[in-house]
ZATI-756889 format. One line per 8 residues: number of its first residue (from 1); for each residue x negated, y negated, z negated of N, C-alpha, C, CB. Coordinates in steps of 0.02 Angstrom, whole numbers, plus 50000, padded with zeros to 5 digits. Glycine has a CB too. Example, Ala and Ser with C-alpha at 12.3 -4.5 7.8 and 13.67 -1.06 7.14 Angstrom:
<vexros>
1	49340,50284,49610,49385,50225,49610,49340,50165,49610,49435,50224,49548; 49358,50112,49646,49316,50053,49643,49355,49998,49606,49296,50030,49714
</vexros>
This chain:
<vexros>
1	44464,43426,45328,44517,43467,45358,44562,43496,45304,44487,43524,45401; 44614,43504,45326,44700,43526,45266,44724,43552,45315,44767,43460,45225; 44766,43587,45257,44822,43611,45292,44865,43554,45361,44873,43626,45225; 44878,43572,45411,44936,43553,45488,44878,43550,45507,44999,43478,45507; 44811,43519,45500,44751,43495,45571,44780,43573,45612,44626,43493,45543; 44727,43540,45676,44719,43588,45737,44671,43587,45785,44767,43585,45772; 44634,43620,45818,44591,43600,45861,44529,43652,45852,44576,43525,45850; 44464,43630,45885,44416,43654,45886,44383,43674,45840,44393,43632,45908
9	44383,43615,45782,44352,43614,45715,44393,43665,45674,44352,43538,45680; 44453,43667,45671,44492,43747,45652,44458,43794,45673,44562,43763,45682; 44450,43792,45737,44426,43872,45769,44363,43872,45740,44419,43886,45862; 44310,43832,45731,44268,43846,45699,44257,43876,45638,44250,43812,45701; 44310,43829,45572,44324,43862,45512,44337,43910,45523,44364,43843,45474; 44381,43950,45535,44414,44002,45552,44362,44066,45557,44452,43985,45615; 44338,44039,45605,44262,44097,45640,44219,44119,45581,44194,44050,45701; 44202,44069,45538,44143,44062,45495,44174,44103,45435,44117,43979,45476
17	44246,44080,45416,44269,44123,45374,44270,44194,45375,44316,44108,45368; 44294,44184,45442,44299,44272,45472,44232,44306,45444,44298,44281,45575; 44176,44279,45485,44105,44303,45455,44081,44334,45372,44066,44240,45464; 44125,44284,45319,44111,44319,45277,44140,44333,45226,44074,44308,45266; 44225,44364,45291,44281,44395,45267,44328,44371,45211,44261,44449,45252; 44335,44318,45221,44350,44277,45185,44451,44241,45233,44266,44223,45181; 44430,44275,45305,44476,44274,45355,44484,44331,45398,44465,44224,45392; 44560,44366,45421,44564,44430,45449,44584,44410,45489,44592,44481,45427
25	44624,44361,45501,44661,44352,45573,44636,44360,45637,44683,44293,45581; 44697,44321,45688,44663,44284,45756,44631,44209,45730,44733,44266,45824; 44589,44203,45765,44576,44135,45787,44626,44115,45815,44524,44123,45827; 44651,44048,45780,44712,44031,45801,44712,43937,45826,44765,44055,45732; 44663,43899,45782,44643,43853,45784,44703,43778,45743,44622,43860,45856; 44744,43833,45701,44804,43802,45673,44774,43807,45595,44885,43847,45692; 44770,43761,45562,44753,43756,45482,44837,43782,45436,44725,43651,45460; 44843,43850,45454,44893,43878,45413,44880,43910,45330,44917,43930,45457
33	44926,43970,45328,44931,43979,45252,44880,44034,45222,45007,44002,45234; 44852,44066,45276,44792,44110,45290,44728,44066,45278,44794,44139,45368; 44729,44022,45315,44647,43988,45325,44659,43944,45260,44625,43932,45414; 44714,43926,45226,44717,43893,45151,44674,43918,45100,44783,43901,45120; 44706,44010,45107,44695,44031,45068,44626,44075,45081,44749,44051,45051; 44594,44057,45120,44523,44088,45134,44487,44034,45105,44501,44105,45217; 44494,43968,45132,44435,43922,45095,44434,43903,45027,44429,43861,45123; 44530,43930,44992,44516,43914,44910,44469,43961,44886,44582,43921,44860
41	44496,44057,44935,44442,44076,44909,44368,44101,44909,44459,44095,44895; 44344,44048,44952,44274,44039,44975,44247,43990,44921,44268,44008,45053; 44294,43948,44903,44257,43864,44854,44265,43908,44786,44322,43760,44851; 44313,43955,44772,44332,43975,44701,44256,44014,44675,44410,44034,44701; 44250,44055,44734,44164,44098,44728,44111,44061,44705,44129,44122,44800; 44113,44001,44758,44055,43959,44732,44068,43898,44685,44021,43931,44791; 44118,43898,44639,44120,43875,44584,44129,43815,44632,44063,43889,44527; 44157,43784,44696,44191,43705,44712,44249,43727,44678,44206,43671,44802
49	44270,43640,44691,44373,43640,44675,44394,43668,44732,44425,43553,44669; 44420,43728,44707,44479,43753,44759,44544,43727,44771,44496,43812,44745; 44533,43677,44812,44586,43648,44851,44610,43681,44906,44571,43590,44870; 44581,43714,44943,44585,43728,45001,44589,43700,45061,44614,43750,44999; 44565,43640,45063,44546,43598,45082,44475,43574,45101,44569,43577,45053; 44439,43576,45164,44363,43570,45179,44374,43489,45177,44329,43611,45260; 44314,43507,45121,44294,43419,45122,44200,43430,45116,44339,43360,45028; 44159,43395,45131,44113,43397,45131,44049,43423,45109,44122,43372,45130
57	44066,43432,45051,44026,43505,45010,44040,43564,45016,44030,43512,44944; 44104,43571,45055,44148,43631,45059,44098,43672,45131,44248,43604,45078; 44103,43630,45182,44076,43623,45231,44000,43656,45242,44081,43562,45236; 43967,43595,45202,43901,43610,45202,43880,43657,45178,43871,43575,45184; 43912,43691,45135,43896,43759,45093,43922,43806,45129,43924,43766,45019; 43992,43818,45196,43994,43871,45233,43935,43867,45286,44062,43876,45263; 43915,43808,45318,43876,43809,45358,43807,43832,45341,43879,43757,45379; 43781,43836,45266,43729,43856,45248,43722,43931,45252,43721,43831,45191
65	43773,43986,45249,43794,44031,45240,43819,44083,45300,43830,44011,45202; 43817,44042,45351,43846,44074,45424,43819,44044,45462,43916,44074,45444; 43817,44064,45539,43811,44055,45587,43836,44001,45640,43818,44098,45591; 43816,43977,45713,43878,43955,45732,43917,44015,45758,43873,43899,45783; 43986,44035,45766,44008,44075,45817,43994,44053,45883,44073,44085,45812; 44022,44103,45890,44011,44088,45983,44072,44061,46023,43993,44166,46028; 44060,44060,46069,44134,44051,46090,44203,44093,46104,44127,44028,46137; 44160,44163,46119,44205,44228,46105,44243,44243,46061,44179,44275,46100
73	44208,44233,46007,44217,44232,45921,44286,44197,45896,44151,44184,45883; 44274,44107,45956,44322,44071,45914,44382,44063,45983,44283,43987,45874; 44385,44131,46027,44448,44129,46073,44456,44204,46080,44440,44086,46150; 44447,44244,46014,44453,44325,46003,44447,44355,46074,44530,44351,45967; 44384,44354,46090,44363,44387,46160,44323,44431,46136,44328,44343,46217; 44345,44491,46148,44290,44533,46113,44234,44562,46187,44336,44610,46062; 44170,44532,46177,44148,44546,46235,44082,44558,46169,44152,44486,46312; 44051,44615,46195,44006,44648,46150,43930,44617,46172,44014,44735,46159
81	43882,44576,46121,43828,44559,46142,43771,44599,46140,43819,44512,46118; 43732,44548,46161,43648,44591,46175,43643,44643,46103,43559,44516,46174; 43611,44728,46153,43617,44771,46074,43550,44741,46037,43609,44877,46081; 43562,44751,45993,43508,44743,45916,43458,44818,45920,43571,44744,45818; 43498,44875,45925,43477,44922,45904,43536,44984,45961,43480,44915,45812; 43514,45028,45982,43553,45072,46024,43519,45135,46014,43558,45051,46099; 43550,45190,46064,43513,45261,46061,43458,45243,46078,43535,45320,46103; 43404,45271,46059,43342,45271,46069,43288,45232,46019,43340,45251,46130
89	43334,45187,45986,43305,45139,45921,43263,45195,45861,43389,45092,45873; 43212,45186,45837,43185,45214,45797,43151,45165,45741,43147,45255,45831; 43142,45194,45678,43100,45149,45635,43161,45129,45579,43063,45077,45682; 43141,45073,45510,43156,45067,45455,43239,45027,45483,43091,45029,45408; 43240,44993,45516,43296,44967,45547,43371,45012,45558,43267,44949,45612; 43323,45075,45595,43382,45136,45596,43405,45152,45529,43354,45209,45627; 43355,45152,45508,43382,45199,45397,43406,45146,45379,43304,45228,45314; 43380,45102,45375,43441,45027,45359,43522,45038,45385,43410,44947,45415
97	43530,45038,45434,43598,45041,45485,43632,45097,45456,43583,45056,45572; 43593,45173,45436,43630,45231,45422,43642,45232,45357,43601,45290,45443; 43591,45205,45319,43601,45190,45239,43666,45159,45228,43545,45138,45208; 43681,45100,45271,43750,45052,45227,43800,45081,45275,43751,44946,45226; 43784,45124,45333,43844,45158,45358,43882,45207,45292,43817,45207,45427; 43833,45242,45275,43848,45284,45217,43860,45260,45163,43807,45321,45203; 43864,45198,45158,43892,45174,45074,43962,45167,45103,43855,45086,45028; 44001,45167,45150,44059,45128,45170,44090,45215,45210,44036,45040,45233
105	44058,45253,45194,44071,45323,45199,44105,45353,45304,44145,45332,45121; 44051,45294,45332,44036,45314,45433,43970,45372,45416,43991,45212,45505; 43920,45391,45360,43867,45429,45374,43869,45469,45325,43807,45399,45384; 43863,45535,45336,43847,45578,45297,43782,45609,45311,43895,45617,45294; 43735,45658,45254,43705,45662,45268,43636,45625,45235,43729,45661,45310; 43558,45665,45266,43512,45591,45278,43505,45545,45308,43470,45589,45288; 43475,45491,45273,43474,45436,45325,43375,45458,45355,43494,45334,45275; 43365,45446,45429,43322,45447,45464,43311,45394,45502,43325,45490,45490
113	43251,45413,45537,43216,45357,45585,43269,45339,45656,43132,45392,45615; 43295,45404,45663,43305,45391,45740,43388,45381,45756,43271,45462,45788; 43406,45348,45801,43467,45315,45817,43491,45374,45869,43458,45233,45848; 43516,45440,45837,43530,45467,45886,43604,45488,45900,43489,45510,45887; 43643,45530,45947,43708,45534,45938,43766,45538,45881,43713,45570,45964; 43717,45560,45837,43788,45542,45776,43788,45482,45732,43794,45600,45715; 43701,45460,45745,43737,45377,45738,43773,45327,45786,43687,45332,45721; 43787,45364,45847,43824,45303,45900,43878,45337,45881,43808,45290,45993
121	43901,45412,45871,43964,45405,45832,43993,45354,45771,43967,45461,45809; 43940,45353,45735,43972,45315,45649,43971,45241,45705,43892,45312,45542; 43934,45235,45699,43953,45152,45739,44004,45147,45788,43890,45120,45784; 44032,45178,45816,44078,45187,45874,44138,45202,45812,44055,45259,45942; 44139,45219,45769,44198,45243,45742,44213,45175,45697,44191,45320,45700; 44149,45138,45674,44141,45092,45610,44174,45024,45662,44041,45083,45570; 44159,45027,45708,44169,44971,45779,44250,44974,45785,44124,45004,45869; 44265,45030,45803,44345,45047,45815,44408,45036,45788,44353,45095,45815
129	44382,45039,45724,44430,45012,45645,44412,44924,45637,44387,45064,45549; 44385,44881,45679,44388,44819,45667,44377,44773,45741,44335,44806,45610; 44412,44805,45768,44409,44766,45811,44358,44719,45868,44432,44747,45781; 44310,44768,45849,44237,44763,45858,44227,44780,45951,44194,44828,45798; 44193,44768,46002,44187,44811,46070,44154,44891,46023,44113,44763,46146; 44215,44948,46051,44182,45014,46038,44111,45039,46096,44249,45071,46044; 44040,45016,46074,44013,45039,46119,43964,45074,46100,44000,45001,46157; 43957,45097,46024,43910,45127,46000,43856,45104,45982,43900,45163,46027
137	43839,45032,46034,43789,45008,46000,43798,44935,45939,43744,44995,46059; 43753,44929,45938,43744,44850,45865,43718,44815,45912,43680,44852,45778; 43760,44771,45907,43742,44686,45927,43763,44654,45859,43795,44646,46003; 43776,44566,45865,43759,44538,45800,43807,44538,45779,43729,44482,45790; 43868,44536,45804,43940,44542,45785,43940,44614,45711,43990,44568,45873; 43930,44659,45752,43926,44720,45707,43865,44715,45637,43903,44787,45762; 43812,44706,45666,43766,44677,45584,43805,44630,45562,43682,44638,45588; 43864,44591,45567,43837,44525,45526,43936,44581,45474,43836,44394,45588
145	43948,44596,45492,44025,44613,45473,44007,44687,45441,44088,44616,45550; 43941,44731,45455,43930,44775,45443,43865,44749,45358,43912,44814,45518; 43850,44712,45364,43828,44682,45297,43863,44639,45268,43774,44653,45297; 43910,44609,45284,43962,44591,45252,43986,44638,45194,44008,44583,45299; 44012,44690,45235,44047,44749,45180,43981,44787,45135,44097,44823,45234; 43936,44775,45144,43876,44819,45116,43843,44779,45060,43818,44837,45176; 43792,44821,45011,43736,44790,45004,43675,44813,45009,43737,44768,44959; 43630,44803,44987,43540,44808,45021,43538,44880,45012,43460,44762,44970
153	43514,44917,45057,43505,44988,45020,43443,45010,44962,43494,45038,45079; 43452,45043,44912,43398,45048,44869,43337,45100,44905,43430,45076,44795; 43287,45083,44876,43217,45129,44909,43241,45205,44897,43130,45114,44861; 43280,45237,44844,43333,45293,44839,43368,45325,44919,43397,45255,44789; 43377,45274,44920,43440,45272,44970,43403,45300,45048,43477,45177,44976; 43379,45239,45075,43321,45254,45113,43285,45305,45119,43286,45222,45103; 43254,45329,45061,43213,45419,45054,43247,45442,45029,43148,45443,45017; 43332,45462,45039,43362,45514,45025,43343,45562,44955,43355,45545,45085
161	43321,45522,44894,43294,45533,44842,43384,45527,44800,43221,45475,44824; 43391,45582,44772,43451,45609,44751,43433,45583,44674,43465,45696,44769; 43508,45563,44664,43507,45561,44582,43509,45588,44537,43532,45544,44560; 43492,45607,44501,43483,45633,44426,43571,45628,44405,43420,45572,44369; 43606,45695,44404,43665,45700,44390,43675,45674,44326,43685,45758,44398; 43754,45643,44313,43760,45607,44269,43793,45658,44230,43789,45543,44283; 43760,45652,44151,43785,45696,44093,43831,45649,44038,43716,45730,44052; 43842,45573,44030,43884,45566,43991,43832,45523,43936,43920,45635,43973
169	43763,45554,43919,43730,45547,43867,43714,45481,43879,43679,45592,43856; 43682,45427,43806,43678,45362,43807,43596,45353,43856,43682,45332,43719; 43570,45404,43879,43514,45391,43941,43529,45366,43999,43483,45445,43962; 43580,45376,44010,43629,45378,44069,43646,45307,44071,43695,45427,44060; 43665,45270,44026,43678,45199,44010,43644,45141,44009,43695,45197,43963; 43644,45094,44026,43601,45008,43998,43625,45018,43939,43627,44917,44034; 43557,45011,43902,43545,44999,43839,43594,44948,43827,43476,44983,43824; 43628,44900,43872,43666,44854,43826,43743,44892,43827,43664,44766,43856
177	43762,44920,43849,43830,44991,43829,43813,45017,43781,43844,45059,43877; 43769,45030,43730,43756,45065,43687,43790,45066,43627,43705,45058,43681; 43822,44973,43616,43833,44976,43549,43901,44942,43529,43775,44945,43515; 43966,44968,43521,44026,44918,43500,44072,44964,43575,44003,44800,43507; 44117,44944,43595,44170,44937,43642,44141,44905,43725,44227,44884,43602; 44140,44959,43727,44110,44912,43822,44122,44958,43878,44005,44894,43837; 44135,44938,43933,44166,44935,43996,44097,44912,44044,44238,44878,43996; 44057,44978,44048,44016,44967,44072,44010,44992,44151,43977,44983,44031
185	43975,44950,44175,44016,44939,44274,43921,44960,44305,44061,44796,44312; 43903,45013,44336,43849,45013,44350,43851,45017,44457,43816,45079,44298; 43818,44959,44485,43825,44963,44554,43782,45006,44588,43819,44905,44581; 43732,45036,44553,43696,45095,44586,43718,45166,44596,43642,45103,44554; 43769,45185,44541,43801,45218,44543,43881,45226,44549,43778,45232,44513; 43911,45159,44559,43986,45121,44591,44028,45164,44530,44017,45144,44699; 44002,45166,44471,44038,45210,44408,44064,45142,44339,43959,45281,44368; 44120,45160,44335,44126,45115,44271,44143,45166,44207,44192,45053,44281
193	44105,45158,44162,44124,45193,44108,44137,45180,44047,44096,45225,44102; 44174,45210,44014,44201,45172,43955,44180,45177,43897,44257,45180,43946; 44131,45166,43869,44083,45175,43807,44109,45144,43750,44013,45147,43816; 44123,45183,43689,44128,45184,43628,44083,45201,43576,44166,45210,43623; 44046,45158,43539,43972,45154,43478,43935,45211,43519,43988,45182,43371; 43911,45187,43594,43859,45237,43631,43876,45303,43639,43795,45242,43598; 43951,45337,43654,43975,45388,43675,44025,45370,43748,44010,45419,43613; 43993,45391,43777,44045,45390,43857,44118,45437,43822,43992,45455,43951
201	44176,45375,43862,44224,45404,43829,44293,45418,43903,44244,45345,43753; 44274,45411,43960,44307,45430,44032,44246,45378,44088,44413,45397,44035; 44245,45394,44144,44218,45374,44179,44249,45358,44242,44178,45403,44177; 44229,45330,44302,44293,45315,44371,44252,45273,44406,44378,45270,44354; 44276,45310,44461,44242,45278,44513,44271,45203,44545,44240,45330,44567; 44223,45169,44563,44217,45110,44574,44216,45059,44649,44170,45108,44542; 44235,45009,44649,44212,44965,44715,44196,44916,44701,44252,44950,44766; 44146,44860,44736,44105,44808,44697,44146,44749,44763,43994,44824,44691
209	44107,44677,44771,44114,44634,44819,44072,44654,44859,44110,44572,44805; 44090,44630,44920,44016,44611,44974,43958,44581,44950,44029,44560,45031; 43913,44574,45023,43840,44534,44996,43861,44463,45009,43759,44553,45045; 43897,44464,45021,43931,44372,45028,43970,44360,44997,43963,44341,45086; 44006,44403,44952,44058,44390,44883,44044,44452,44856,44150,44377,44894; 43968,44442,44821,43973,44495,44751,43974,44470,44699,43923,44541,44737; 43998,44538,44683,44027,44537,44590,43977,44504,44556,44036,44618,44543; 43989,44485,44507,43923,44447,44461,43903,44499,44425,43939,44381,44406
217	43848,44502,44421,43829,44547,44354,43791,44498,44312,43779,44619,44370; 43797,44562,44244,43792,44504,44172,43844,44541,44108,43835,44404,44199; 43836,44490,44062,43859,44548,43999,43929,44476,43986,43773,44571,43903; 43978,44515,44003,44025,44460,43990,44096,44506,43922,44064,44431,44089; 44151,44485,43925,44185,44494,43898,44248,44485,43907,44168,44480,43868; 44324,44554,43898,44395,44567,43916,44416,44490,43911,44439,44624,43863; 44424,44446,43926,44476,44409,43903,44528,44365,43911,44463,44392,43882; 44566,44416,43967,44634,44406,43959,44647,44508,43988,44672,44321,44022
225	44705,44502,43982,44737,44555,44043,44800,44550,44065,44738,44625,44025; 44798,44573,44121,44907,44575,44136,44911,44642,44167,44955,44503,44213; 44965,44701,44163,44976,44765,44180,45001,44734,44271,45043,44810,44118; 45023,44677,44274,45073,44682,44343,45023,44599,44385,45197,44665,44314; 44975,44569,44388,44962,44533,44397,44946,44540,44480,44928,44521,44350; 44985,44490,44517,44978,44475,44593,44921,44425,44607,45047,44444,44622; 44883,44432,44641,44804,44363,44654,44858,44303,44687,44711,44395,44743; 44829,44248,44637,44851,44183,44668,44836,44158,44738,44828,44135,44629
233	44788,44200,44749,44744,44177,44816,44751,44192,44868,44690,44189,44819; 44778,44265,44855,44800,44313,44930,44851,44343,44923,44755,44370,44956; 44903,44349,44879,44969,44371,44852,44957,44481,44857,45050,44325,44920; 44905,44481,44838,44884,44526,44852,44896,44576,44768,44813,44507,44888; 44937,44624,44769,44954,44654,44695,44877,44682,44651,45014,44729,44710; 44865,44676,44593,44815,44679,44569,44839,44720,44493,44783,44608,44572; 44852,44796,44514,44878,44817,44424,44823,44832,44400,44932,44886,44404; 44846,44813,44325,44808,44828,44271,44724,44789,44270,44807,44911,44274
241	44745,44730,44289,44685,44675,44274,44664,44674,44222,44695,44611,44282; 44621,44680,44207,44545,44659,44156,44508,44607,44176,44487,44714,44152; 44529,44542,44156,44476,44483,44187,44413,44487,44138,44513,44394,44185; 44374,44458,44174,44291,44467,44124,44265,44409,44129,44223,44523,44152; 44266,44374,44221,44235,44308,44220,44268,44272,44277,44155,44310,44229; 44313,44230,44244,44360,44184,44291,44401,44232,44333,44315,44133,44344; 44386,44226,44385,44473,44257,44431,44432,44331,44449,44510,44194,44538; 44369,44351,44402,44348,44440,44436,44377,44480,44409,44275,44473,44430
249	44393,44538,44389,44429,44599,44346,44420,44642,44379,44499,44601,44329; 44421,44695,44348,44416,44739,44334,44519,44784,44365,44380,44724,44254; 44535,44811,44413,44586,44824,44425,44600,44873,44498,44612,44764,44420; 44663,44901,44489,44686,44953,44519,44681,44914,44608,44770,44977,44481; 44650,44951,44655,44657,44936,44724,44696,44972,44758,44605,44936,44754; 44741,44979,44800,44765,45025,44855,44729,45046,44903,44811,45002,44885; 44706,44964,44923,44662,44953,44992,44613,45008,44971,44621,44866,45008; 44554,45028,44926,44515,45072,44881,44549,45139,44892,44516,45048,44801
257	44599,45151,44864,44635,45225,44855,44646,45252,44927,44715,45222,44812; 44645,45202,44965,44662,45231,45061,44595,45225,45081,44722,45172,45126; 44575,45179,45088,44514,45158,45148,44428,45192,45106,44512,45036,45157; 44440,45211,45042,44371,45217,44993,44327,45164,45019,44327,45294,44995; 44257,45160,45016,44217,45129,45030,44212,45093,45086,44183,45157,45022; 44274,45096,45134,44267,45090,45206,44283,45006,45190,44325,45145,45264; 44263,44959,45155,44283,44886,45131,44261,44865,45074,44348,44874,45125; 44255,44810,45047,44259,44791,44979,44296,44735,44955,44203,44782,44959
265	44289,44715,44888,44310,44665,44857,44303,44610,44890,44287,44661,44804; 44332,44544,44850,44302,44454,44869,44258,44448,44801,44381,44373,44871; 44258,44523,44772,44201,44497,44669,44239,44544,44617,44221,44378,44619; 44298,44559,44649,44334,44611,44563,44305,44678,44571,44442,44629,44556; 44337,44704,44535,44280,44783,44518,44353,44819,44518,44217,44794,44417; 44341,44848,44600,44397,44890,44608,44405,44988,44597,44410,44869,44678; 44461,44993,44552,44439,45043,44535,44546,45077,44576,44399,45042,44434; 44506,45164,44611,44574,45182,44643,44604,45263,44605,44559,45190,44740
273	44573,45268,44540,44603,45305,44513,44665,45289,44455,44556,45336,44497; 44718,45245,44496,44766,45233,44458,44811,45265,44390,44792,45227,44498; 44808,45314,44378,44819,45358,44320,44775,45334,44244,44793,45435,44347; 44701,45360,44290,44655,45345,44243,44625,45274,44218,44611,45377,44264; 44650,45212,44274,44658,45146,44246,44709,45133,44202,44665,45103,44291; 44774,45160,44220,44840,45129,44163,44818,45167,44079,44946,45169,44196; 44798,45219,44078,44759,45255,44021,44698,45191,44002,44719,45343,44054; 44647,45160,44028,44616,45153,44010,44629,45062,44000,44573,45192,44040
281	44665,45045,44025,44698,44995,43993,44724,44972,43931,44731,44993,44015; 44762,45023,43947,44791,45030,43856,44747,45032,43792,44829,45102,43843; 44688,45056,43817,44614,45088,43775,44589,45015,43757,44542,45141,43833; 44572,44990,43825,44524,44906,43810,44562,44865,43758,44520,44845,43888; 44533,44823,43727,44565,44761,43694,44529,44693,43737,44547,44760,43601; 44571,44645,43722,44520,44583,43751,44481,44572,43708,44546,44514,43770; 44411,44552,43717,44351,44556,43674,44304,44593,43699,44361,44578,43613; 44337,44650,43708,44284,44707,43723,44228,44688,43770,44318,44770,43754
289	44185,44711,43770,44119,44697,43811,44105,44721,43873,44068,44718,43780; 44090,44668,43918,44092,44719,43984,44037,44702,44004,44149,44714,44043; 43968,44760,44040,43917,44738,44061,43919,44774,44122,43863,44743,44019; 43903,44711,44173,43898,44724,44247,43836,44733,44276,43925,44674,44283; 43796,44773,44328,43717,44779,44291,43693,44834,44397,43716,44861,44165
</vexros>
């Protein structure tokens, strides 16, 4: 499938992309400039040729990865399925649901056992902003788009076990920030900080990818940057890029500065304190060390 096809097998692509946001639209069942640019950047993630173009590996690797839709799915019928979990749900399932509600900032609070009215609020509100049936409860539609934007919650997270406030000091750090110029990106704490010979030297808050396009972690390195760089992929503005590994960086979000946590990346490390990125731009050199962790 390319760009002009049409038909069923579209609506399918389409659906599957949608799944792991990779597509925002309607189901439309037209191979346009949207669904192009979802499967270059679905193949770009998994290291295929991004053609944008489904050809057979392309295929087999979304199908490994998703579901079939349904038929609702692929004729935007939003008809809300069997719940998963509703008022009255209790157990590790619930703290699951309220945990990654609260990374995407629907829960405040502890997370607990029981599914009670102010979690059919966060879900009713998390439902409402995507187009989701608002009914308070989870069916699979909502898990599969609601872990999409998330990732696993830590055993922290779950027992409401608070962190050890951050002081700056090299304890605070992976030992591999410790030594030289590094741009160190930590996802437990969504903090990137800017370490100089093992002295924190500004810090900023952060946004990572989904669990279906996350960031890589690993000890990579600056090397390239552009102050004004637009994504080839989604014409989507990207200031003050710091690439580290192929098309990820390190760069200014809007979507971030409005929505906070309520979304994530396709893999870059979005940061929405724009001030304190154009400052800290100027700071990096390419070379510098960046450990993702």
């Amino acid at each position: 499938m390319a760009g002009g096809a049409t038909g069923d097998r579209v609506r399918e692509l389409q659906s599957r992309l949608r799944q792991l946001n990779w597509y925002d639209a309607d189901v439309t069942g037209t191979y346009e400039i949207m669904t192009t640019a979802g499967v270059r950047g679905f193949q770009d993630k998994r290291t295929l040729p991004a053609t944008g173009a489904v050809d057979q590996t392309t295929w087999d690797r979304l199908l490994a990865v998703t579901r079939r839709p349904t038929d609702d799915e692929m004729h935007n019928r939003l008809v809300p399925g069997p719940a998963l979990l509703k008022p009255g749900s209790t157990g590790a399932p619930v703290r699951d649901l309220q945990a990654r509600l609260k990374q995407i900032g629907w829960w405040s609070g502890d997370t607990t056992d029981a599914y009670g009215p102010a979690t059919t609020t966060a879900v009713r509100a998390f439902q409402g902003k995507r187009s989701i049936p608002t009914t308070g409860e989870v069916d699979q539609r909502t898990t599969d788009l609601l872990t999409t934007m998330t990732r696993t919650p830590t055993s922290d997270e779950l027992d409401n076990v608070r962190p050890a406030p951050a002081t700056g000091t090299a304890a605070d750090l992976d030992q591999r920030c410790l030594t030289g110029r590094v741009l160190c990106i930590s996802k437990a704490s969504r903090t990137l900080t800017w370490v100089v010979d093992g002295q924190a030297q500004r810090a900023m808050a952060v946004r990572f990818g989904s669990e279906n396009n996350p960031t890589r972690e690993g000890e990579f390195s600056v090397d390239r940057k552009n102050r004004e760089w637009t994504s080839t992929l989604y014409g989507s503005k990207m200031p003050y890029s710091m690439f580290f590994s192929g098309g990820e960086a390190v760069h200014y979000s809007s979507d971030f500065a409005a929505r906070g946590y309520d979304g994530a990346s396709h893999g870059c490390v979005n940061v929405r304190d724009l001030t304190g990125l154009a400052a800290l731009f100027d700071e990096v050199d390419v070379g510098d060390k960046v450990v993702v962790y």
